[in-house]
C-alpha positions as CSV (number, residue, x, y, z in Angstrom):
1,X,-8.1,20.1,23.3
2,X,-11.5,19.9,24.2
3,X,-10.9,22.7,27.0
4,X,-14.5,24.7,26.8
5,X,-12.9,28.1,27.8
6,X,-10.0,27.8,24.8
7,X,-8.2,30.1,26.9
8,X,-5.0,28.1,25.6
9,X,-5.3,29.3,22.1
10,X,-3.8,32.9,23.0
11,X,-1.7,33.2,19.3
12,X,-4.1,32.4,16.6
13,X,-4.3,32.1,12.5
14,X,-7.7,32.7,10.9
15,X,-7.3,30.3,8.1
16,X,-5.7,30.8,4.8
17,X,-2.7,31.2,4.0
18,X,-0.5,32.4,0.8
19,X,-0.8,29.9,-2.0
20,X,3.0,29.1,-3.1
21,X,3.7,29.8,-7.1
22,X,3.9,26.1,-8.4
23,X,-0.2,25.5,-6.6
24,X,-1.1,28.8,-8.6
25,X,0.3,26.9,-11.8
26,X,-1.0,23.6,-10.6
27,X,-4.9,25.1,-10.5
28,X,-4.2,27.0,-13.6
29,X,-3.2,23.3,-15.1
30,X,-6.0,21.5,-14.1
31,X,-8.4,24.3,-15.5
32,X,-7.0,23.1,-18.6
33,X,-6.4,19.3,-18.0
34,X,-2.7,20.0,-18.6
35,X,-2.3,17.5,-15.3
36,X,-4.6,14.8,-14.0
37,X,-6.0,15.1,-11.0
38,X,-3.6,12.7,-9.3
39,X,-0.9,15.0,-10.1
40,X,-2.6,18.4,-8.6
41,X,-3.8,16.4,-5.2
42,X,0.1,15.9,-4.7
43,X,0.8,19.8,-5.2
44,X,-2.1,20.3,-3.4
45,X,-0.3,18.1,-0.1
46,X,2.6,19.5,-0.7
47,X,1.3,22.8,-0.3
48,X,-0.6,21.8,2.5
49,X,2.8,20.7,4.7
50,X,4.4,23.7,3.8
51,X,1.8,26.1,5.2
52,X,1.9,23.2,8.3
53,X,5.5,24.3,8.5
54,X,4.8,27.7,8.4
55,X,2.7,28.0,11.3
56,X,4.9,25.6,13.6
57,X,7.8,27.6,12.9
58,X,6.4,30.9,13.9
59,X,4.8,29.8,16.9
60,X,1.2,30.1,16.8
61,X,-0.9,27.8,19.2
62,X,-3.4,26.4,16.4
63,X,-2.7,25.3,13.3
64,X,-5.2,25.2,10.1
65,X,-4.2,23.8,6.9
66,X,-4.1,27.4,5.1
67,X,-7.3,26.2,2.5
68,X,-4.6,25.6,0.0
69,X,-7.5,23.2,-1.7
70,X,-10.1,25.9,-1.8
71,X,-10.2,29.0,-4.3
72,X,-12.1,31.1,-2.3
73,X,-12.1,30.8,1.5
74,X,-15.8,29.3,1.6
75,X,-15.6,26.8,-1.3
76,X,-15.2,23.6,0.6
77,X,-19.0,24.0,0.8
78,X,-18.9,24.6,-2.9
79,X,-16.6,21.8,-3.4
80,X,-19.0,19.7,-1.5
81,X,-22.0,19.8,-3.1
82,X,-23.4,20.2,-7.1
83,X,-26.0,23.0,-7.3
84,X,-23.3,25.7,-8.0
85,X,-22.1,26.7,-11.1
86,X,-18.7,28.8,-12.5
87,X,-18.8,32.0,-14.5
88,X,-22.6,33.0,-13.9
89,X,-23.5,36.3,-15.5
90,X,-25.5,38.8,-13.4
91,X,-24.0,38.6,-10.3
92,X,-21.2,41.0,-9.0
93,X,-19.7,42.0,-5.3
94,X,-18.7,46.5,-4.6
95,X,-15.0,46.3,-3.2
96,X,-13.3,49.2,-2.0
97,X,-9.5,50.4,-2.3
98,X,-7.6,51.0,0.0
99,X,-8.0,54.7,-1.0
100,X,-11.9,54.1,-0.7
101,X,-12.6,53.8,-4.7
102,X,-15.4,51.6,-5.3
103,X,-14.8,48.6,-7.6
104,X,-17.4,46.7,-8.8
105,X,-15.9,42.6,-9.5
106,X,-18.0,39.8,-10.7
107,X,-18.9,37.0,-8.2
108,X,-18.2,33.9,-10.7
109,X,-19.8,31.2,-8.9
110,X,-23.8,30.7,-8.9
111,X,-26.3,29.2,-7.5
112,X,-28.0,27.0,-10.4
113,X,-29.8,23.7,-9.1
114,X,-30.9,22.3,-6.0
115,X,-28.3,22.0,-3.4
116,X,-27.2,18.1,-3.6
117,X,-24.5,16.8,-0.9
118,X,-21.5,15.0,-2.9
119,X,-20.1,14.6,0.5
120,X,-19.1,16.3,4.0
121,X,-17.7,19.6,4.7
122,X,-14.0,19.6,4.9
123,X,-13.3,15.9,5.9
124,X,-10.5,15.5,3.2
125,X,-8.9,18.7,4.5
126,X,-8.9,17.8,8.2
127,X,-7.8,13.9,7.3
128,X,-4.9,15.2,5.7
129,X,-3.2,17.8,8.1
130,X,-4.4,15.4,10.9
131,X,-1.6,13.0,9.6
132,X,1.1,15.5,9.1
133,X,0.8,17.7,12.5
134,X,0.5,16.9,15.9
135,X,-0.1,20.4,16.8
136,X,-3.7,21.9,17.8
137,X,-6.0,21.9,14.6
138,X,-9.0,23.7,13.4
139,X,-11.2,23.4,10.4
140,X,-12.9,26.9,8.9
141,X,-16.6,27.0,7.0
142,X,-18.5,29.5,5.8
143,X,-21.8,30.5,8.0
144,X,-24.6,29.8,5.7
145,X,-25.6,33.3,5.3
146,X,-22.5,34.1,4.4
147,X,-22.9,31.6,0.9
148,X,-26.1,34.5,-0.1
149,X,-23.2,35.6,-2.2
150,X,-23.9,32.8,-4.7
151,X,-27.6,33.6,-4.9
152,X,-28.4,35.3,-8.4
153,X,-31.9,36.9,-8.9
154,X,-33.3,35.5,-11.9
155,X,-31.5,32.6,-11.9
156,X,-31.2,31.2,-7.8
157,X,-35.0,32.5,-7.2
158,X,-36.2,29.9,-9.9
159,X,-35.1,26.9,-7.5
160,X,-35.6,28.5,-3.9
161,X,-36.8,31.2,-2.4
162,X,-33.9,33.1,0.0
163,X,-34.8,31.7,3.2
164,X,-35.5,27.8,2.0
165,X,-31.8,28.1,0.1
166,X,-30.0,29.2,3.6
167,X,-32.2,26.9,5.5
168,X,-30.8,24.1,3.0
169,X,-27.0,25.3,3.3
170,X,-27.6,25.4,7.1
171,X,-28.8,21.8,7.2
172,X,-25.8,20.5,5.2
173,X,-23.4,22.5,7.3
174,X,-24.8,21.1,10.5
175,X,-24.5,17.5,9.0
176,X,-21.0,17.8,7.7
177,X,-20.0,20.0,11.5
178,X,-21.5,16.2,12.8
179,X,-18.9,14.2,10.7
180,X,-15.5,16.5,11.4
181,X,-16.7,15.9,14.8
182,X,-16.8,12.2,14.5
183,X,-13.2,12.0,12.8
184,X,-11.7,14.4,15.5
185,X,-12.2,17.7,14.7
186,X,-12.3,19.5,18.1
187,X,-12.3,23.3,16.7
188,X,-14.9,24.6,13.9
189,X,-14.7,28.6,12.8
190,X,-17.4,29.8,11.2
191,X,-16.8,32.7,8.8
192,X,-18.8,35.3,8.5
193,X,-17.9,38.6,6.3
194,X,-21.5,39.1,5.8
195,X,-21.8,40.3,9.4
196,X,-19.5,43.0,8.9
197,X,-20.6,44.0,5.6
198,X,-23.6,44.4,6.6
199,X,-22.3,47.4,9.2
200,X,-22.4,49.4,5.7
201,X,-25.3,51.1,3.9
202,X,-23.7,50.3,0.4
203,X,-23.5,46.4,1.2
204,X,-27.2,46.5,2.9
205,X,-28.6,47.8,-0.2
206,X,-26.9,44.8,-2.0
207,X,-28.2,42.2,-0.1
208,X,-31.6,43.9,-0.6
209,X,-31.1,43.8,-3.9
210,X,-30.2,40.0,-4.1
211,X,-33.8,39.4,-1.8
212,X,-32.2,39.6,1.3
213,X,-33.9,41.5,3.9
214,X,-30.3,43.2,5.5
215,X,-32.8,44.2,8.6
216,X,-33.1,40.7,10.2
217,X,-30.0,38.9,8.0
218,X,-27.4,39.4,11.2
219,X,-29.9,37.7,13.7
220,X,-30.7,35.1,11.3
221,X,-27.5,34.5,10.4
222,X,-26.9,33.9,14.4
223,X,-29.7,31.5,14.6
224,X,-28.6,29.4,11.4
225,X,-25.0,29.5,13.0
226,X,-26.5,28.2,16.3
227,X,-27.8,25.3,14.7
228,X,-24.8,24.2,12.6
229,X,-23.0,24.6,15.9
230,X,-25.7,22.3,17.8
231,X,-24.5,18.8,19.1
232,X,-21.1,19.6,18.8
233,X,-18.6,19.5,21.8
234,X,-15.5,21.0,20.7
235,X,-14.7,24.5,20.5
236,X,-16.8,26.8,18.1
237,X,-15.5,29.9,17.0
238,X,-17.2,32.7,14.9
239,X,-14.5,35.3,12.7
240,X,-15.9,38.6,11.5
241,X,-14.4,40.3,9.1
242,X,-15.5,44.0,6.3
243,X,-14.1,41.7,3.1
244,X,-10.4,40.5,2.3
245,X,-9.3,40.2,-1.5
246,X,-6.2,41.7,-3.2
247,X,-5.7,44.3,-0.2
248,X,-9.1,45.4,-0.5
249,X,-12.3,45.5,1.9
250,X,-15.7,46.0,1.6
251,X,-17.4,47.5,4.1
252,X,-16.6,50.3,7.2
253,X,-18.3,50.4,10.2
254,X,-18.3,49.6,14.2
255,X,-19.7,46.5,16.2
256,X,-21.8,47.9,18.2
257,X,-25.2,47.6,15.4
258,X,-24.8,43.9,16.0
259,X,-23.0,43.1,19.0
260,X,-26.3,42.2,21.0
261,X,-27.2,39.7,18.3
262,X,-23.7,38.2,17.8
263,X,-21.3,38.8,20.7
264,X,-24.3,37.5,23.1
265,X,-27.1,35.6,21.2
266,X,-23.7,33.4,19.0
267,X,-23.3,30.3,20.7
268,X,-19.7,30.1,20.4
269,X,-16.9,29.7,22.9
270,X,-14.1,32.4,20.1
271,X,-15.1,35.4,18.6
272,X,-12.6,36.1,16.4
273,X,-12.7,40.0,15.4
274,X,-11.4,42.5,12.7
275,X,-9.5,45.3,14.6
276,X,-6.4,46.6,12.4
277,X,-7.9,49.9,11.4
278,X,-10.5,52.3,11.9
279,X,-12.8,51.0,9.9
280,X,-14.1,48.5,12.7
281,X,-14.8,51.0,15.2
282,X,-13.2,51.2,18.6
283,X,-13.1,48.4,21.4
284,X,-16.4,49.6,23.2
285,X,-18.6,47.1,21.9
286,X,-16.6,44.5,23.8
287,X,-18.9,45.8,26.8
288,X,-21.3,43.4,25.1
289,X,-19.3,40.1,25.1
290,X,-20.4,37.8,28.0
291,X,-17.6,36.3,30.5
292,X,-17.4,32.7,29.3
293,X,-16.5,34.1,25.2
294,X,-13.0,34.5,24.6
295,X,-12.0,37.6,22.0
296,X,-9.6,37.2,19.2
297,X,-8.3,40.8,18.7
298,X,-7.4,40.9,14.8
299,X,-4.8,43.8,15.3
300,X,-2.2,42.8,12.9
301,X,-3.1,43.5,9.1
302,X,-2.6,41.2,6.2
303,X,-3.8,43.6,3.6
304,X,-0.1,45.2,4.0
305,X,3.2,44.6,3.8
306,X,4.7,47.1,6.6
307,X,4.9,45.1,10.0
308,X,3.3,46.2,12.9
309,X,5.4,47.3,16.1
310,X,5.0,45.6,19.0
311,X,4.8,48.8,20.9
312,X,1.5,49.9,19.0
313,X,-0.4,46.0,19.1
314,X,0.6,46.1,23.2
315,X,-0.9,49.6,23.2
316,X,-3.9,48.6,22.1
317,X,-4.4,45.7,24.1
318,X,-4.3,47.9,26.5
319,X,-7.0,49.7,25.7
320,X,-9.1,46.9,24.8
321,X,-8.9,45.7,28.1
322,X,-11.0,48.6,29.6
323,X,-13.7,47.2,27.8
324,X,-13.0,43.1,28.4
325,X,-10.6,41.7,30.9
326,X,-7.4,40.4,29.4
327,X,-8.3,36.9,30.6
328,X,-10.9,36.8,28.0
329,X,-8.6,38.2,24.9
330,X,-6.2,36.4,22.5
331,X,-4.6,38.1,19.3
332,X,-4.7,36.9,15.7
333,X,-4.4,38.6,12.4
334,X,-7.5,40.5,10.9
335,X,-8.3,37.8,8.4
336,X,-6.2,35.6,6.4
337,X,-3.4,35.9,3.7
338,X,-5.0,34.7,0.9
339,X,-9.1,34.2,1.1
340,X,-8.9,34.1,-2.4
341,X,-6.3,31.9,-3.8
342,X,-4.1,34.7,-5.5
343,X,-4.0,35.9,-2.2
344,X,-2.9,39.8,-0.8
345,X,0.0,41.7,-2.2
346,X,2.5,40.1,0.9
347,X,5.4,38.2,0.3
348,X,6.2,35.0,1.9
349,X,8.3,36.8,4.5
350,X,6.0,39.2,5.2
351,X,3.8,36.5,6.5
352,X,6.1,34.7,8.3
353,X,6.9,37.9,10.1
354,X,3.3,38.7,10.6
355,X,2.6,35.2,12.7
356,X,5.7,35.8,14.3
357,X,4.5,39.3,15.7
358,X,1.3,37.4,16.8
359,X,3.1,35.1,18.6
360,X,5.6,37.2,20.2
361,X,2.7,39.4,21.4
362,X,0.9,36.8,23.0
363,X,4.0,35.6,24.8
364,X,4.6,38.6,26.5
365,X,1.1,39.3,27.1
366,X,0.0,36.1,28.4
C-alpha cells in the first residue's frame, strides 16, 4: 500500500457516503436520549459495513468508511476535541442553487473555548473498518484552514486571534496524522473546500469578514497542510472542492488563481479535483501539476441523479490529457454523497451506479 506514486488507486471514492434511514433516526434518537449510546455505536457499525459493502461491490480500488459517524464531513476534528459548541448565533455560510440563487444557511457549530484534544483524529473510525475490510483504506480530515468555518467574530476572537486558532488546529491535526500512522493508516486526504471557495469574490469577502485575509489564506493553507502531512510515509492526498450540501455549491471559478500554490507548493502524492461542470474551469491548469502528483479527475457528479455516459467521462479524459499525461490521472466522483449527514437528493441506486461508472471508466482507461 505504501507505493509512493499511488498509481494503483485509478477508481476512487472521496469519502462520504449516503447515510441509510434507520442512522438518520438513530442520530435524531440520541439528540434526544431516546437510545443510549451503546445502542447508536451499533447502528453506527452497522452503517459503517454497509457502505464497506457498497464500495467492494462496485469496484472502486480504495475504500473509506463513508463518515457515517460524522455529521458534517470535517467533524471528526470536532468530535475530537472540546472548544466547539452547537447552535452558535452569528455565524452563517452563502450557498448557491443549482439555478445560482443565493441562500444564506446558518453554520451551527462555534468556536467557544480553547481548543483541548479529547483524543486523536479519526482512530475509532480507521480501527473499525480496518477489522471489517481487507481492501485498500483511507482516512479523510479537514485541512485546518478549512475548520475557519467555525470561527465567529465576537465570540472566537475573544480566545484566539485567526492565525494562533489555525496554528492550534494545525498542531492537533499533525499529532493525530502521527497516531493513524502508527495504527496503520497508509492513506490521509485532506479536505479542503476552502480552496475552491476562495476562487469566488462572494466567499473572499466572507472570509474577510470572519478576519481572514482571503489574499494569503490558499498559501497558508498549503503550508499548514504541509506540516500536518510532515513525518508521514503513506500516501497524502489533498480533494478540492466549490461546496457540497443538498445539491448545492458555493463557489464558481477555475484553478488556475491557485494552482502554483497548491498543485506545486502541496506536498502531496493525490490531488483529488472537482471537474463535473463548468464551474471549475477547464483542464489547463493541469499544466501546473508536477510529474510525480497523480490527478483525481472528479468528472462524475453527486449533486444529481442522471448518470453520466461513459462516452462523455472518456471524452473528457481525453481532453485532460493534453494538459497531464494519462499516467498521472485517476477518476473519482466530484465530492461525496453525503458531506452533510442528510446527504444529496440521490437515491441509494443512484450511488451505486455512480461508483460503478467510476470503476468501469477506469477499467477501460487504465
Amino acid at each position: 500500500m505504501k507505493q509512493k506514486k499511488s498509481t494503483f488507486i485509478r477508481a476512487e471514492v472521496i469519502g462520504s457516503m449516503l447515510r441509510p434511514k434507520f442512522l438518520l433516526d438513530a442520530q435524531s434518537l440520541i439528540r434526544k436520549k431516546q437510545i443510549t449510546a451503546e445502542e447508536f455505536v451499533r447502528l453506527e457499525d452497522k452503517a459503517v459495513k454497509q457502505a464497506a459493502a457498497i464500495q467492494e461491490k462496485t469496484g472502486v480500488d480504495i475504500l473509506t468508511d463513508g463518515e457515517m459517524r460524522r455529521p458534517v464531513f470535517c467533524h471528526n476534528l470536532v468530535q475530537a476535541v472540546d472548544g466547539f459548541k452547537w447552535n452558535i448565533k452569528g455565524n452563517s455560510v452563502i450557498w448557491f442553487d443549482m439555478q445560482g440563487n443565493k441562500i444564506v444557511d446558518p453554520v451551527t457549530v462555534g468556536l467557544v473555548k480553547k481548543l483541548q484534544k479529547k483524543h486523536d483524529i479519526s482512530v475509532d473510525e480507521f480501527s473499525f473498518l480496518r477489522g471489517i475490510t481487507d481492501k485498500p483504506k483511507k482516512v479523510t480530515i479537514p485541512s485546518p484552514t478549512m475548520m475557519a468555518y467555525y470561527f465567529v467574530p465576537g465570540i472566537s476572537d475573544k480566545i484566539y486571534s485567526p492565525k494562533e486558532f489555525l496554528n492550534e488546529v494545525t498542531q492537533i491535526l499533525r499529532e493525530g496524522v502521527a497516531e493513524l500512522e502508527r495504527i496503520g493508516v497508509t492513506y490521509i486526504q485532506v479536505d479542503a473546500p476552502e480552496f475552491g471557495m476562495l476562487l469566488d469574490p462572494v466567499q473572499q469577502e466572507w472570509f474577510k469578514d470572519k478576519g481572514f485575509n482571503p489574499d494569503v489564506l490558499v498559501n497558508d493553507g498549503v503550508d499548514m497542510i504541509n506540516k500536518v502531512f510532515e513525518g508521514f510515509s503513506g500516501i497524502k492526498g489533498l480533494h478540492i472542492c466549490r461546496g457540497n450540501d443538498k445539491n448545492r455549491f458555493m463557489a464558481k471559478g477555475g484553478y488556475e488563481k491557485i494552482a502554483k500554490a497548491v498543485f506545486k507548493k502541496a506536498d502531496v502524492d493525490r490531488l483529488l479535483l472537482e471537474f463535473d461542470s463548468d464551474r471549475a474551469g477547464d483542464f489547463s491548469p493541469l499544466l501546473h501539476v508536477p510529474k510525480d502528483k497523480v490527478v483525481v479527475l472528479g468528472l462524475i457528479s453527486t449533486k444529481t441523479p442522471k448518470l453520466e455516459s461513459s462516452k462523455a467521462i472518456l471524452a473528457k479524459i481525453k481532453e485532460a490529457v493534453k494538459f497531464l499525461p494519462l499516467k498521472q490521472l485517476a477518476i473519482s466522483t466530484q465530492c461525496g454523497f453525503a458531506s452533510v449527514a442528510k446527504g444529496n437528493n440521490l437515491s441509494f441506486d443512484d450511488q451505486e451506479k455512480k461508483l460503478r461508472l467510476v470503476s468501469k471508466v477506469a477499467r477501460q482507461v487504465w
